[in-house]
C-alpha positions as a Markdown table, in Angstrom:
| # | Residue | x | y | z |
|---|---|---|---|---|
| 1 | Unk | 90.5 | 123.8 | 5.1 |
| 2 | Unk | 93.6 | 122.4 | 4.2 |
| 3 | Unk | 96.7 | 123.4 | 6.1 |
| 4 | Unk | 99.2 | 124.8 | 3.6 |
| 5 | Unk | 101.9 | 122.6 | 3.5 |
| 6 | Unk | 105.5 | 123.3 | 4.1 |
| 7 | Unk | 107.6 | 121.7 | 1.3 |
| 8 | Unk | 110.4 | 120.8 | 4.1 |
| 9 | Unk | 107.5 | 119.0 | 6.6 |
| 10 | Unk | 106.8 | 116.7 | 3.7 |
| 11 | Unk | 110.1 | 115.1 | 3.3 |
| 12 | Unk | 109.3 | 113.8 | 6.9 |
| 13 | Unk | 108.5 | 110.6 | 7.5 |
| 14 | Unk | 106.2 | 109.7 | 10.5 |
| 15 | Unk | 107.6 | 109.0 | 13.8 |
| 16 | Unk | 107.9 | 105.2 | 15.1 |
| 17 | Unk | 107.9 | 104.4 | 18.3 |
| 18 | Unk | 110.9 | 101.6 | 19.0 |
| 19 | Unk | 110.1 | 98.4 | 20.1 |
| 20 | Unk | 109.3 | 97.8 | 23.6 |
| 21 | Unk | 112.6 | 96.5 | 25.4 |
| 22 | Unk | 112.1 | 93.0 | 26.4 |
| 23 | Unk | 113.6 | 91.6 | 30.1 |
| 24 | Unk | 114.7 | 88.4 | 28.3 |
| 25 | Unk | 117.3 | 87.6 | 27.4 |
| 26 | Unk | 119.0 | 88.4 | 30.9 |
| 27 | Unk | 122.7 | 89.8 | 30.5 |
| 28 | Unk | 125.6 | 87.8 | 30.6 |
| 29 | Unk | 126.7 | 89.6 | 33.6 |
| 30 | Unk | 123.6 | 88.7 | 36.0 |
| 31 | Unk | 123.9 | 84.6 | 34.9 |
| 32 | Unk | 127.3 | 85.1 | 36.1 |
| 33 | Unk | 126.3 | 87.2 | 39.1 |
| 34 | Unk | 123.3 | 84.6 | 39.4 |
| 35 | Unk | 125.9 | 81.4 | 39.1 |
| 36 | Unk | 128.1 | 83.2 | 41.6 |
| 37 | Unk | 125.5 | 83.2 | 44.4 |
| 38 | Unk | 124.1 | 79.8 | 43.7 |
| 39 | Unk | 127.6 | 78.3 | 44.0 |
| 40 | Unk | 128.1 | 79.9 | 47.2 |
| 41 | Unk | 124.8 | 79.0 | 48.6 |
| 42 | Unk | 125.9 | 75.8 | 48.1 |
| 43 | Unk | 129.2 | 75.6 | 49.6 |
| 44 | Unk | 127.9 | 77.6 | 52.6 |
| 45 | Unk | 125.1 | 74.7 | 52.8 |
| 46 | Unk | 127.7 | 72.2 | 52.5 |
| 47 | Unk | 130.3 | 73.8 | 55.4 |
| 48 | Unk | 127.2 | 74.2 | 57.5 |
| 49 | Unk | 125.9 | 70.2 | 57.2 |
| 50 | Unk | 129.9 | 69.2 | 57.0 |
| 51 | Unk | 130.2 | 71.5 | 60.8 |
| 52 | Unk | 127.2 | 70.2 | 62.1 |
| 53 | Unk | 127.9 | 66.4 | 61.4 |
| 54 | Unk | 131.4 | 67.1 | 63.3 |
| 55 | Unk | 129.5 | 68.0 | 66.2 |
| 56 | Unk | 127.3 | 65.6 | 66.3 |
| 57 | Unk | 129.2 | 63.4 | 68.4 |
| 58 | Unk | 129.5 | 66.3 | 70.8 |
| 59 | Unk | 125.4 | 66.6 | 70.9 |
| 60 | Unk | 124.8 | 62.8 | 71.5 |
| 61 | Unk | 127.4 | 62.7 | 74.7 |
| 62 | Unk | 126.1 | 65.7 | 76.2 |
| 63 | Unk | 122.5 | 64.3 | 75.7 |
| 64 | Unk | 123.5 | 60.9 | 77.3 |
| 65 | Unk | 125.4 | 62.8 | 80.1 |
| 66 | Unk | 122.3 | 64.7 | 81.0 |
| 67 | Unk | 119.6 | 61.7 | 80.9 |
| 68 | Unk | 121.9 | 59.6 | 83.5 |
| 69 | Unk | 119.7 | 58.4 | 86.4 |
| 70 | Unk | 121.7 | 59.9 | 90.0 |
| 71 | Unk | 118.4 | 59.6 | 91.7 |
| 72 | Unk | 119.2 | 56.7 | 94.2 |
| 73 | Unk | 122.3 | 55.3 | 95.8 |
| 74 | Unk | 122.8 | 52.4 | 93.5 |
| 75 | Unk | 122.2 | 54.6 | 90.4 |
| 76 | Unk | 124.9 | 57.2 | 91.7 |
| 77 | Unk | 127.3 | 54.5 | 91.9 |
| 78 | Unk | 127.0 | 53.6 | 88.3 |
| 79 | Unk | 127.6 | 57.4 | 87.4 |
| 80 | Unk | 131.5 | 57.0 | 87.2 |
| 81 | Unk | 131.6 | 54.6 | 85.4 |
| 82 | Unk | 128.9 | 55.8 | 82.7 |
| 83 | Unk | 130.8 | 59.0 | 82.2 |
| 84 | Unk | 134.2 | 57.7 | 81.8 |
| 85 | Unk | 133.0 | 55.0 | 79.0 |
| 86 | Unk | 131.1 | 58.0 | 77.3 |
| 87 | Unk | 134.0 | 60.7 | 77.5 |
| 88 | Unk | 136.1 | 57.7 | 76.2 |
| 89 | Unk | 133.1 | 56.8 | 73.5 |
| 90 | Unk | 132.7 | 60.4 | 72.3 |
| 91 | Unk | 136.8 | 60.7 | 71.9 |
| 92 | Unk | 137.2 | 57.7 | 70.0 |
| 93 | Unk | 134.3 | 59.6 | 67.6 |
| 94 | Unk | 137.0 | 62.1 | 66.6 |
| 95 | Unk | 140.0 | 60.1 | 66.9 |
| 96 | Unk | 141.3 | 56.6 | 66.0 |
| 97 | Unk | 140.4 | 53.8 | 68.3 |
| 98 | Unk | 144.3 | 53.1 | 68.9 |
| 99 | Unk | 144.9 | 56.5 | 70.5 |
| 100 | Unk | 142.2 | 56.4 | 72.8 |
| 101 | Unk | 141.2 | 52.8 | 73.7 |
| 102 | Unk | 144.4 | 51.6 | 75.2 |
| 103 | Unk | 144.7 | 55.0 | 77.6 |
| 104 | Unk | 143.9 | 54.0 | 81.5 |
| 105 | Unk | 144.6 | 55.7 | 85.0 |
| 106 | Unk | 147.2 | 58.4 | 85.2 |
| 107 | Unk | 147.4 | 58.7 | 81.3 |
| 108 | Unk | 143.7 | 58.7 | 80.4 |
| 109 | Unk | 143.9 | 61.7 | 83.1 |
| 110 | Unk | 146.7 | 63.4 | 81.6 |
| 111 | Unk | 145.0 | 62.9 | 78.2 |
| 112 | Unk | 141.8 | 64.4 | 79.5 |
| 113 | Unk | 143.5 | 67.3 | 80.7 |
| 114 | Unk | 145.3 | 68.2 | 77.6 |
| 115 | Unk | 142.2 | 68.6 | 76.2 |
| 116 | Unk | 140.9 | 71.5 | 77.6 |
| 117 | Unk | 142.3 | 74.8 | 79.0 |
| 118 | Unk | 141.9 | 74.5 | 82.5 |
| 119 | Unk | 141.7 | 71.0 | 84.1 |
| 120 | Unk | 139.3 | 70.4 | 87.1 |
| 121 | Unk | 141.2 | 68.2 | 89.7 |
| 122 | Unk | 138.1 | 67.2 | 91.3 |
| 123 | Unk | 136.4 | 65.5 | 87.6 |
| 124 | Unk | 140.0 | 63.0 | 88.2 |
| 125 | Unk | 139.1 | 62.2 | 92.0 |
| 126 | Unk | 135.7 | 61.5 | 90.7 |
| 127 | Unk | 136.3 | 59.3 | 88.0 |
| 128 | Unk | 138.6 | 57.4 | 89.7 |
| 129 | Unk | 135.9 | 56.6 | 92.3 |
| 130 | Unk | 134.3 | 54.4 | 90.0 |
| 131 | Unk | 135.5 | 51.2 | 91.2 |
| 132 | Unk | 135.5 | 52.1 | 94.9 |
| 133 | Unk | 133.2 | 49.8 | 96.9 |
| 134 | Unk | 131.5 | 53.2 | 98.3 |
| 135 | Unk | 130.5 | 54.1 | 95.3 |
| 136 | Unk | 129.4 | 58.3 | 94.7 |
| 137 | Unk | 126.7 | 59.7 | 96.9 |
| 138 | Unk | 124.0 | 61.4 | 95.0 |
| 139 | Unk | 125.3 | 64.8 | 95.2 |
| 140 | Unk | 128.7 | 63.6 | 94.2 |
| 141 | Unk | 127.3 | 62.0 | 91.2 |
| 142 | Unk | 125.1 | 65.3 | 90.1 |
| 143 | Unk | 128.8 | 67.4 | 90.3 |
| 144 | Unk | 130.5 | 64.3 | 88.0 |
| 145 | Unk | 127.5 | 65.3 | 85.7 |
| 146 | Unk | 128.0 | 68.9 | 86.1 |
| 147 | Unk | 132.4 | 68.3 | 85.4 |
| 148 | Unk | 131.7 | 66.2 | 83.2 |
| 149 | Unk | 129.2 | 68.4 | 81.1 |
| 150 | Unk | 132.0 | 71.2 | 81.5 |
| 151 | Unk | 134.8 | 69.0 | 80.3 |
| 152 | Unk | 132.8 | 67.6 | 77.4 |
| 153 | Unk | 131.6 | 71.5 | 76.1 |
| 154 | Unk | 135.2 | 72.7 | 76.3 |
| 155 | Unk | 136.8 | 69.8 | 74.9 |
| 156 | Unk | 135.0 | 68.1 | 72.0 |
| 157 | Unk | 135.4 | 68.8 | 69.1 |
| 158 | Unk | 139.1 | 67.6 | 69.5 |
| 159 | Unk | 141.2 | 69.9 | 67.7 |
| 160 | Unk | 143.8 | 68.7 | 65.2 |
| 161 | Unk | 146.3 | 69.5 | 67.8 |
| 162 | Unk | 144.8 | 66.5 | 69.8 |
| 163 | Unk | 144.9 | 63.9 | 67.1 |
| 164 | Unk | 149.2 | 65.1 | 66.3 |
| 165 | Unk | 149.7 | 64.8 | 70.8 |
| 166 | Unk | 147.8 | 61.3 | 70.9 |
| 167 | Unk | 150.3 | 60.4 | 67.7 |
| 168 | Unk | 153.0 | 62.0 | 69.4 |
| 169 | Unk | 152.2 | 60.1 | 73.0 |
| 170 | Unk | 152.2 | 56.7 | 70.7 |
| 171 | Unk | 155.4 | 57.0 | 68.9 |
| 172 | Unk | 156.9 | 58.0 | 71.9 |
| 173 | Unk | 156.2 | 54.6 | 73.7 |
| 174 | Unk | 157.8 | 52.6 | 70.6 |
């Protein structure tokens, strides 16, 4: 049996399914969007090595600080003048050698204490123990470490307001 056929179905064509859509070639829009994030996964990368590097100073100091020997006598003698040479190395890492080198006594003290907030007056009587024939005892010594720690954490990095006060403290001697 043939189906009769309706003179309007046979002007029909058959249906064709389309093409199937392909995932390539990727709009414009999402190499942008793509571009966009790999650009700022970059830069983020680069601040983040760039911050860390700046720090780095900070990290070494605080390492050295901890690893000094206060265990005997003759060891906590040496403590004050360990410190001072690496409070005065680690500040010469973010400023010039000029600013910071040539700063002894009352000035180096003043300089220290603009550094941070809240200067303690007992990290100055410490410090300048260090060429006392008595020397620190062993307790003494372990508190240096402990001011000294303190000082270092609040302090470094020096801020930009540091480097224009160390300027300022040299042109005004001129």
């Amino acid at each position: 049996m043939q189906p009769t056929a309706n003179p309007a179905l046979t002007a029909l064509k058959d249906i064709h399914t389309p093409e199937a859509i392909s995932n390539m070639p990727i709009a414009l829009g999402y190499w942008l969007l793509l571009a966009l994030i790999l650009f700022a996964l970059t830069a983020l990368m680069f601040k983040v090595k760039q911050a860390r590097r700046h720090r780095a100073p900070k990290r070494e100091v605080l390492l050295a600080v901890a690893s000094l020997d206060s265990s005997s006598e003759t060891h906590a003698a040496d403590v004050p003048v360990q410190i001072n040479s690496l409070i005065k190395r680690a500040a010469m890492s973010y400023l010039s050698r000029e600013q910071v080198a040539g700063l002894h006594g009352d000035s180096w003290h003043q300089w220290m204490a603009q550094q941070v907030n809240s200067a303690n007056p007992r990290l100055k009587a410490l410090l300048d123990r260090r060429y006392h024939r008595e020397g620190l005892t062993q307790e003494e010594a372990e508190e240096l470490k402990m001011l000294a720690t303190h000082w270092l954490k609040q302090a470094l990095p020096l801020k930009e307001d540091a480097q224009n006060i160390a300027t300022g403290n040299k042109e005004a001697q001129c």
